[in-house]
N, C-alpha and C positions, 0 to 999 in steps of 0.2 A: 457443626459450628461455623462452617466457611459455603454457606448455605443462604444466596438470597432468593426469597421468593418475588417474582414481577408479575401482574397482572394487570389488562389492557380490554377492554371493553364493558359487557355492561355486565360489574361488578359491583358490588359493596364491600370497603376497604376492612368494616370490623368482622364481618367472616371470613374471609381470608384469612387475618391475623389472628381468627381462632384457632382457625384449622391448623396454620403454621407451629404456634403454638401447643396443639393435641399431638403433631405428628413428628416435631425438628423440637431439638432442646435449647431452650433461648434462656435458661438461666445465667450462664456465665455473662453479667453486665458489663462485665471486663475487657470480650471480645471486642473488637477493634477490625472495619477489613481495610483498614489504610496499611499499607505495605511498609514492613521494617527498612529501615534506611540500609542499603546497601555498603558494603566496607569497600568494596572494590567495584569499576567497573568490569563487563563483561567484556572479555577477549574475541577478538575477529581471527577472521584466517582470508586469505583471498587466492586459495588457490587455481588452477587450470586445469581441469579434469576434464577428458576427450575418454568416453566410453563406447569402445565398438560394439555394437549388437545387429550383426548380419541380417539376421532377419524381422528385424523393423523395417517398413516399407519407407518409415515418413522419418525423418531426424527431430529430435526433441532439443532445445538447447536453450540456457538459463542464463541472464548477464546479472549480478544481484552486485550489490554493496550495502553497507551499513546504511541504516536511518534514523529518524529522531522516533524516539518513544513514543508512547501512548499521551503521558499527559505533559508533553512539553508544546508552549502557548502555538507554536509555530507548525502544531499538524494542519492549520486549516492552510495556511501557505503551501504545505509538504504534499498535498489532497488538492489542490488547485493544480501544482506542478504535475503530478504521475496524470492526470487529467486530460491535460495540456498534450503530455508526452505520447501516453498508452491506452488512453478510456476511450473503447467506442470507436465508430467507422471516421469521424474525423478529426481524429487526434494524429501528431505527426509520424508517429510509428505506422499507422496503419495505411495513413496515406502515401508516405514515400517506399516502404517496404511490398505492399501487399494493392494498392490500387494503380500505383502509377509502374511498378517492377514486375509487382505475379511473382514474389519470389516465396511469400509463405501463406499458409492456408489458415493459419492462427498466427496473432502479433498481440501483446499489449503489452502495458506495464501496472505494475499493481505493488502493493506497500504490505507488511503486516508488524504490526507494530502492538509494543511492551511494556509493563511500565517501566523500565529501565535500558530499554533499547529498541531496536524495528530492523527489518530489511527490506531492501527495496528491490525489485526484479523485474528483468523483461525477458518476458516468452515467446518465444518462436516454435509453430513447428511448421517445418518446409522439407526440402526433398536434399536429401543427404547432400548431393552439390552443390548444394545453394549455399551450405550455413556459410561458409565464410565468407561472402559476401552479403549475409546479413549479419553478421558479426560487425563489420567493417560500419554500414550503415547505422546499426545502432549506436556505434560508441560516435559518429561523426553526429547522430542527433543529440549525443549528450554533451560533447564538445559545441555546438552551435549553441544550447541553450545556456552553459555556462560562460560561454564570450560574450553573446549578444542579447540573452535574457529572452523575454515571450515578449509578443505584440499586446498592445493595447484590446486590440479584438478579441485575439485569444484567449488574455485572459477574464477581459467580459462576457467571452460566450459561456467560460468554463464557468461563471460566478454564477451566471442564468441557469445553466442546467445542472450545479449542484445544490441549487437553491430549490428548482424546480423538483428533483428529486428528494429532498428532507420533506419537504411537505407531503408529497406523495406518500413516501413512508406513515403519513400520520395513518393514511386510511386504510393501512392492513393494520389490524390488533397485535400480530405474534410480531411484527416488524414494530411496534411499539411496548411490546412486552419486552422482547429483546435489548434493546437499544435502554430500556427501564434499568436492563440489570446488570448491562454494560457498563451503564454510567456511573451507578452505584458503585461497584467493583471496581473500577477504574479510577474514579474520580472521588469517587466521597460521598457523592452529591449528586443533583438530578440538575444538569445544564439544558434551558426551557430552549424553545423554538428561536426565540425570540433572538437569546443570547448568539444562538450557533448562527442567525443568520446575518446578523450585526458582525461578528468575526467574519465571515464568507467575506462579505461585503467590505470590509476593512484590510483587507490583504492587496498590498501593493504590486509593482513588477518590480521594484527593491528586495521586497522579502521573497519576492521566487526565486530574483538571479543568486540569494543570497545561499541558500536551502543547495541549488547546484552549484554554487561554486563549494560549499564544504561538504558535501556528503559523494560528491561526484570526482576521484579521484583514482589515478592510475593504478596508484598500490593498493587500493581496497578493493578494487572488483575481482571478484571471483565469477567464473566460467565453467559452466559445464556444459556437454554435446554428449548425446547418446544416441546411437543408430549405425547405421552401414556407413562408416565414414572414410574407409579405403584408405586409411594413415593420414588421418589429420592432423596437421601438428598448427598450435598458435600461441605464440610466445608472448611474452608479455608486452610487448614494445607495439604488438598489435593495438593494445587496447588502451593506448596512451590518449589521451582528454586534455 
């Protein structure tokens, strides 16, 4: 009953819905997949966890904090930001940490989001000496973007090639099935090309700086480091923003 079917290519809609119907039970008219209203938000933690593991060659290490949900108006601003930040070889993670340093062999930042909450995270993996100085480096790229916000450039190249990628997606079927039953589930509704590339395009350098000044915050980040770290210790006063 918590069961959608999506299908993307060259289909006909009323067999499907036969089928759906011969094999899933779609009597209950009752169902509903819009999500009961929540009584409480969900609790964070932002803890500091340093995991020795001697025989990892490469160090693993996670900087994460809270995000905005699934369907709140401000993912496409939220999707511009992590862009800007961690997406891809010129995004500022990857340029200051890994092209102009060589200090990690993987950098990005990436979001996975709820419909009542999201987290946000940047991943590093480098060489056990390194991390604390990419530790240092990331929270100074997250502190630079909440003082001084993104460039005009930046955030126009970010609008070009997320725009560029949605369409792209049209022309794989399972990347358009997907995203079919995504929306459904997520949303209610089916949000067309059109609508998501109107929003892209509508996101200011207001609504980025805005996204990192409330979700980017000293007491909410939580850290973790796993690998041969030889008594790493990183206090909180480290990752102050």
């Amino acid at each position: 009953r918590n069961i959608v079917v999506a299908c993307a290519g060259n289909v006909e809609h009323a067999p499907i819905v036969e089928l759906a119907e011969k094999f899933f039970d779609s009597s209950n008219s009752a169902f509903s997949l819009q999500p009961s209203p929540l009584e409480a938000k969900p609790k964070t933690a932002a803890p500091i966890l340093i995991k020795p593991k001697k025989n990892l060659e490469q160090a693993h290490l996670i900087i994460a904090t809270p995000w905005i949900s699934a369907i709140d108006e401000r993912r496409y601003a939220a999707s511009l930001l992590i862009g800007i930040l961690g997406d891809g070889n010129s995004s500022r993670l990857w340029q200051t940490i890994r092209e102009k340093r060589g200090l990690a062999y993987s950098v990005g930042a990436s979001a996975t989001s709820f419909q009542d909450c999201g987290v946000f995270s940047i991943y590093a993996g480098c060489s056990p000496e390194k991390v604390a100085e990419v530790v240092d480096l990331s929270i100074t790229e997250l502190k630079k973007i909440k003082q001084k916000g993104v460039s005009v450039e930046e955030l126009n190249l970010m609008k070009e090639q997320t725009a560029a990628s949605v369409l792209l997606g049209l022309e794989d079927s399972s990347v358009r099935a997907a995203n079919l039953a995504q929306m459904e589930i997520t949303h209610g509704r089916q949000i067309s090309v059109e609508e998501t590339l109107a929003k892209i395009e509508a996101v200011s350098l207001e609504n980025v700086q805005t996204i990192a000044l409330e979700f980017f915050q000293t007491e909410q980040i939580a850290l973790a480091a796993l690998g041969n770290l030889n008594g790493l210790k990183i206090k909180r006063e480290r990752l102050e923003i």
